[in-house]
DODOVEX-170842 format. One record per residue: residue in one letter; x, y, z of N, C-alpha, C in turn; residue number from 1. Coordinates in nm, 3 decimals. Layout:
BEGIN
(A, (X, Y, Z), (X, Y, Z), (X, Y, Z), NUM),
...
REM end
This chain:
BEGIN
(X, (0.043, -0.412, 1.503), (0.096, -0.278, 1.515), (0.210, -0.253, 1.416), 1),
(X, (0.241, -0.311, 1.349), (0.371, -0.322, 1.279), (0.308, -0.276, 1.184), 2),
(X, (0.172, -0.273, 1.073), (0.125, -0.168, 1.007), (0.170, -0.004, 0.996), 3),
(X, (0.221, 0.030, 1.162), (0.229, 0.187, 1.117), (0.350, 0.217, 1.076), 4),
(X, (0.475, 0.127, 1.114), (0.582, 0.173, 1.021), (0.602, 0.164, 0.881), 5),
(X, (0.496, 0.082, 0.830), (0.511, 0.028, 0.696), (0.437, 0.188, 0.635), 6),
(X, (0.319, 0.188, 0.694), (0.246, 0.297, 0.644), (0.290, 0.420, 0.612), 7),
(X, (0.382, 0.436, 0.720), (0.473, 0.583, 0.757), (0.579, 0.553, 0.632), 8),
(X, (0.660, 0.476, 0.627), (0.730, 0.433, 0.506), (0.645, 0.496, 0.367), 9),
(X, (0.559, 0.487, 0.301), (0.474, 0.440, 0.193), (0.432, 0.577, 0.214), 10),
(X, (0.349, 0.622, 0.280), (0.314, 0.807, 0.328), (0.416, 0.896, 0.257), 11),
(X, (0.553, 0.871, 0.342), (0.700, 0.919, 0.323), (0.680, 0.937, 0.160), 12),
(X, (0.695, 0.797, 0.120), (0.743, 0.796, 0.001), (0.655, 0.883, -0.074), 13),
(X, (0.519, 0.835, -0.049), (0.388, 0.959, -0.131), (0.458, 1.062, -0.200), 14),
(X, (0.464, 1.138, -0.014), (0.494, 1.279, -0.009), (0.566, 1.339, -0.090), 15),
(X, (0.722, 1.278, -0.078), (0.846, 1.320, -0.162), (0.836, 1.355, -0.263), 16),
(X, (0.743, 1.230, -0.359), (0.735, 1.218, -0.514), (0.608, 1.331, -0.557), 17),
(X, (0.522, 1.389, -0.448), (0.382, 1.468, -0.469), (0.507, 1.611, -0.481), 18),
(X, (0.562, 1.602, -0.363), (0.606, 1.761, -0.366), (0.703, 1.784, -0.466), 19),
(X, (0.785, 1.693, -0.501), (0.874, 1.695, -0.642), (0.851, 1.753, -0.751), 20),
(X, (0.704, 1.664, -0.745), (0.589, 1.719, -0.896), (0.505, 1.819, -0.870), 21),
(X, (0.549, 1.893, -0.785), (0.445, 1.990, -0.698), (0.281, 1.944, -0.732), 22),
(X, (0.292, 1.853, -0.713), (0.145, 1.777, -0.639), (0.071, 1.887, -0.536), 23),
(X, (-0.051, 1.927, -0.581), (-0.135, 1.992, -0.491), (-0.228, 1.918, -0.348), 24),
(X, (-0.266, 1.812, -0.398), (-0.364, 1.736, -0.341), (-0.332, 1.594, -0.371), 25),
(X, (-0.340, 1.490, -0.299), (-0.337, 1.322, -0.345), (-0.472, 1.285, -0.323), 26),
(X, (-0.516, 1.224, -0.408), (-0.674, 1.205, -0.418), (-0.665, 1.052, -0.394), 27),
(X, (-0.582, 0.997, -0.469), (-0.618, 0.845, -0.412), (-0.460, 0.791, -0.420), 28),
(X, (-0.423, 0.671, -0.323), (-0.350, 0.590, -0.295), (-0.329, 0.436, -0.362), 29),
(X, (-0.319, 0.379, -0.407), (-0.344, 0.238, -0.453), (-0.221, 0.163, -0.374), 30),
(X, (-0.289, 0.008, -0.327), (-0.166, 0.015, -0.257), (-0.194, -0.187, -0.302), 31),
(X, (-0.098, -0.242, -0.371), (-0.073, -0.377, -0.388), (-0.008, -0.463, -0.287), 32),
(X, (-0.084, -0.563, -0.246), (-0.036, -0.616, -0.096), (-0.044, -0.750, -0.126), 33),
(X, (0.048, -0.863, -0.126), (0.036, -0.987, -0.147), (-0.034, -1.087, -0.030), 34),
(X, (-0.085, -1.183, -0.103), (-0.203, -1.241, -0.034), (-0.114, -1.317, 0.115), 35),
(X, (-0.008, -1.330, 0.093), (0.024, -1.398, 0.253), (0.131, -1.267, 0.316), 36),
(X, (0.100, -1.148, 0.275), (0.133, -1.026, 0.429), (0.073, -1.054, 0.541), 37),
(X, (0.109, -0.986, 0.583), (-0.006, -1.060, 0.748), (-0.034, -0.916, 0.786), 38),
(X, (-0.011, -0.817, 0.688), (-0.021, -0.642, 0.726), (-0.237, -0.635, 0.706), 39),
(X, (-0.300, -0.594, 0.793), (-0.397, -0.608, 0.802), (-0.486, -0.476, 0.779), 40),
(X, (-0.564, -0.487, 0.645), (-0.624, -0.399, 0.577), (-0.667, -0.262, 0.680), 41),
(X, (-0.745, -0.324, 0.735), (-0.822, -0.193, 0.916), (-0.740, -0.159, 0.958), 42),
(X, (-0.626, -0.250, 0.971), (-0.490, -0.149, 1.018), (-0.412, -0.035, 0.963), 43),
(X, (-0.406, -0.107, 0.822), (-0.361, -0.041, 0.746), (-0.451, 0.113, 0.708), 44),
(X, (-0.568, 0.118, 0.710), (-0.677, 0.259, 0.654), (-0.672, 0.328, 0.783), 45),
(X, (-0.658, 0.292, 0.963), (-0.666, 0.339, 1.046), (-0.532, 0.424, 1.053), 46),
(X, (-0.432, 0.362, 1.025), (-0.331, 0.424, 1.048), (-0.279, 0.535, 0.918), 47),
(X, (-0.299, 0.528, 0.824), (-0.293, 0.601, 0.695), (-0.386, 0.728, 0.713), 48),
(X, (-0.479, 0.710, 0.772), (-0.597, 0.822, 0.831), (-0.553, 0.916, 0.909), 49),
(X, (-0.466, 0.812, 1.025), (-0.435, 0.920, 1.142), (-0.297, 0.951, 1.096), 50),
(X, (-0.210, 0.927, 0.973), (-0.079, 0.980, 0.949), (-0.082, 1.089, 0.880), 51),
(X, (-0.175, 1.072, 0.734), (-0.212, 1.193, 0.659), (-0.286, 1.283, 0.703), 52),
(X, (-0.309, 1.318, 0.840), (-0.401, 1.394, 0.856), (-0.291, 1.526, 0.826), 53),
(X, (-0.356, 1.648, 0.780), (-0.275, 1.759, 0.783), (-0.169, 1.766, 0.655), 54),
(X, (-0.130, 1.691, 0.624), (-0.057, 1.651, 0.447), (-0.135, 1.688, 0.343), 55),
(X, (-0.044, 1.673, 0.214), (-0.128, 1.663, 0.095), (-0.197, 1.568, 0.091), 56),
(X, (-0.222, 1.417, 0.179), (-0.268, 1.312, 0.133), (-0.358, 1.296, 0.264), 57),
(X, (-0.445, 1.424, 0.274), (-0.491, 1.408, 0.408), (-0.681, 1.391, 0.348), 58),
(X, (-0.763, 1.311, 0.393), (-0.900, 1.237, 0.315), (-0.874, 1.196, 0.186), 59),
(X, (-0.734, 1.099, 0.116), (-0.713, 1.077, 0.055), (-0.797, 0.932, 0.045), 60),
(X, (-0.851, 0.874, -0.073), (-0.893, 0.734, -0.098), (-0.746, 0.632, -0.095), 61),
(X, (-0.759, 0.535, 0.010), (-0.674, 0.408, 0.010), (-0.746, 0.336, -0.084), 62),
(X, (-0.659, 0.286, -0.146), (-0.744, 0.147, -0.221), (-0.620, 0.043, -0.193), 63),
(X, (-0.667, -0.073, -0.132), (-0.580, -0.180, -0.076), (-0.626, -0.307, -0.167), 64),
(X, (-0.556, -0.344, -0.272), (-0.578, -0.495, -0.339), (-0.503, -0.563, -0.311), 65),
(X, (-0.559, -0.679, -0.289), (-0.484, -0.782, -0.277), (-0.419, -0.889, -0.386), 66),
(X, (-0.278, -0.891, -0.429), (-0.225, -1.010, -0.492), (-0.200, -1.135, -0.469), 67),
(X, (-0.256, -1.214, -0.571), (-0.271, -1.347, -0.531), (-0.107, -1.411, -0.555), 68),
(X, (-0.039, -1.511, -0.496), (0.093, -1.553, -0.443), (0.080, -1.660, -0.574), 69),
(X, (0.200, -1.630, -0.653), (0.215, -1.695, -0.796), (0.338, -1.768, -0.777), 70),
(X, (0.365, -1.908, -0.791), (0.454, -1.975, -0.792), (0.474, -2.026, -0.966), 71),
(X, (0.617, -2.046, -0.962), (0.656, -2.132, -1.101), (0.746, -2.290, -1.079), 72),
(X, (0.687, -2.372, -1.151), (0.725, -2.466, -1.145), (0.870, -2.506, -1.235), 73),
(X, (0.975, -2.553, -1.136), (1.139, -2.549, -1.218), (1.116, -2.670, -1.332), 74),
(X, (1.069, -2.765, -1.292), (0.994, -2.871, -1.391), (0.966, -2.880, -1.551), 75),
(X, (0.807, -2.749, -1.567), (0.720, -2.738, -1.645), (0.712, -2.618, -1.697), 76),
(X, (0.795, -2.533, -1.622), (0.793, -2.346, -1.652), (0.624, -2.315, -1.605), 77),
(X, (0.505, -2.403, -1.569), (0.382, -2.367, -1.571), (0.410, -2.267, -1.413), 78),
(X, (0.312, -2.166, -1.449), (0.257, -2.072, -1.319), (0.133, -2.142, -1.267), 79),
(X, (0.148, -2.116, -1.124), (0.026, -2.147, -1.032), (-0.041, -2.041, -0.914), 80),
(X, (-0.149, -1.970, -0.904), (-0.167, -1.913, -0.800), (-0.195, -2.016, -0.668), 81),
(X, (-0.121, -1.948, -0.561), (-0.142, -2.027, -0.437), (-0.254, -1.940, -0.352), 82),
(X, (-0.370, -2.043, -0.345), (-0.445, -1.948, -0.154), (-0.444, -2.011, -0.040), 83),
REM end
């Protein structure tokens, strides 16, 4: 359940920056989520659904990708993705 404040957060923010630019319509969302959130995709489109309803960002496309968790080694300077 902790999805809908995040969502409401991120909505918020949408909004502000749509009506600023007098944004008519939000057609799509992109939303970058690192691979160990524990914020859960179905949660996340259920609740974004039932927040935008009535908004500019209301049957807007979510697109939820996931980032893979990149560590650097103090050692070698080498990068590693973790799963």
């Amino acid at each position: 359940m902790h999805e809908l404040p995040v969502i409401e957060s991120i909505l918020r923010t949408v909004l502000r920056h749509a009506v600023a630019n007098q944004v008519r319509k939000i057609v799509t969302i992109t939303l970058h989520i690192g691979e160990l959130s524990d914020l859960e995709d179905e949660w996340v489109q259920r609740y974004f659904d039932f927040l935008s309803k009535d908004t500019l960002a209301a049957g807007a496309t979510l697109k939820i990708e996931r980032i893979p968790i990149v560590v650097k080694c103090n050692q070698c300077s080498r990068t590693f993705e973790v799963r």
